[in-house]
N, C-alpha and C positions, 0 to 999 in steps of 0.2 A: 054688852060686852065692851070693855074698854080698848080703846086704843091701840096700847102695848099685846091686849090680847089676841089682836084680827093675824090669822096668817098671810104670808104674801105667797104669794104664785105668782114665778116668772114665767112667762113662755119664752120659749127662745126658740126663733125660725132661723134653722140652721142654712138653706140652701139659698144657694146665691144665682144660680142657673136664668135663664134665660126661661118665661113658660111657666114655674116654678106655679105650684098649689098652697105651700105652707101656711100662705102668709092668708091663706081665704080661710083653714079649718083653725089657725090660730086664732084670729079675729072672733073668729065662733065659737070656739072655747072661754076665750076672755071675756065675750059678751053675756054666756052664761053665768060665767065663773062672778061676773060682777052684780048679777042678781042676790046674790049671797050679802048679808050684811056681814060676815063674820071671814072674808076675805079682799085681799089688797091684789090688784090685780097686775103687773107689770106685762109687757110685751116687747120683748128685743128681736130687731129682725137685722141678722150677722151683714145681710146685704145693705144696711145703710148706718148700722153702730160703725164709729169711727173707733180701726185696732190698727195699733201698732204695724208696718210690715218685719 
């Protein structure tokens, strides 16, 4: 599969909390999701992406 053809998948760990889960079942999503030759895998976690106030 070329290049231009692989999908991407973001993950995006929404929760910024204190304790927070997200960021253990996103990691394990991604880490399957990357066994995949036919996918691109991103992983955004809101608690430390720098956004605007």
């Amino acid at each position: 599969m070329a290049e231009r053809e692989r999908l991407r998948l973001m993950i995006i760990i929404g929760s910024i909390r204190k304790g927070r889960f997200g960021h253990v079942a996103a990691e394990w999503l991604a880490s399957r999701a990357r066994l995949r030759p036919d996918f691109g895998v991103d992983v955004i976690d809101l608690a430390t992406a720098w956004l605007p106030d």
